[in-house]
C-alpha positions, 0 to 999 in steps of 0.5 A, a space after each residue: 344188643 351185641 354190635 351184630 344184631 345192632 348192624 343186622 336190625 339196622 339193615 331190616 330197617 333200611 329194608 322194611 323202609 325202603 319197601 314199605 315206606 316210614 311207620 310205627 313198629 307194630 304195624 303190620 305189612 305184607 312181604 310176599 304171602 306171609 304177614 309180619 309186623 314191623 319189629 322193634 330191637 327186642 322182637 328183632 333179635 328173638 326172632 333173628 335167633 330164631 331165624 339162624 336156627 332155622 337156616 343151620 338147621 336147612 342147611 344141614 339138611 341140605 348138606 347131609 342129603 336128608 329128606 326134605 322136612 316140609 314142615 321145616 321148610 314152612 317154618 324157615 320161609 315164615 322166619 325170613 319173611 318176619 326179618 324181610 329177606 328171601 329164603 334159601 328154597 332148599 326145593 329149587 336146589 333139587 332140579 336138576 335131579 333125575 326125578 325132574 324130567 324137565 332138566 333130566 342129566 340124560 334122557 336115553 332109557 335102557 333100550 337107547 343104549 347103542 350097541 358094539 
């Protein structure tokens, strides 16, 4: 295991105790809807791998302005939850857009236009 994964399995432990209280790897908690198993170094680093895939791949999503994958959304949630962290919620970076009438930028329609 390189010195990053060491460093970021420590972290998870730090979290997974500090929520969970101490017990055997294998055992399952729940974090949030999702339930996960306390991970030894070998299922932390595979699942890691997975994890930062996923995020690239949402991010990119998010950056190019593609439509929103569900699927992959789902995917990404479950894999931050295996390692104990929150998620980007690539949903919530859209409010604001003008299909959110709750937080619409401008709220005239075509015949509130004032005219000169």
């Amino acid at each position: 295991m390189d010195e990053r994964v060491a460093q970021d399995y420590a972290d998870y432990l730090a979290r997974l105790e500090g929520a969970f209280g101490p017990g055997p790897q294998g055992q399952f908690v729940k974090f949030g809807k999702h339930l996960v198993a306390r991970l030894g170094p070998e299922d932390f680093a595979r699942r890691r791998a997975n994890y930062l895939e996923l995020d690239r791949a949402v991010r990119q999503m998010l950056a190019t302005g593609a439509t929103i994958n569900d699927a992959l959304v789902l995917e990404y949630q479950e894999a931050s939850a295996w390692l104990l962290l929150e998620p980007l919620d690539p949903m919530r970076l859209f409010r604001g857009e003008l299909g959110d009438p709750a937080h619409n930028l401008s709220r005239r329609t075509v015949g509130d236009t004032a005219r000169g």
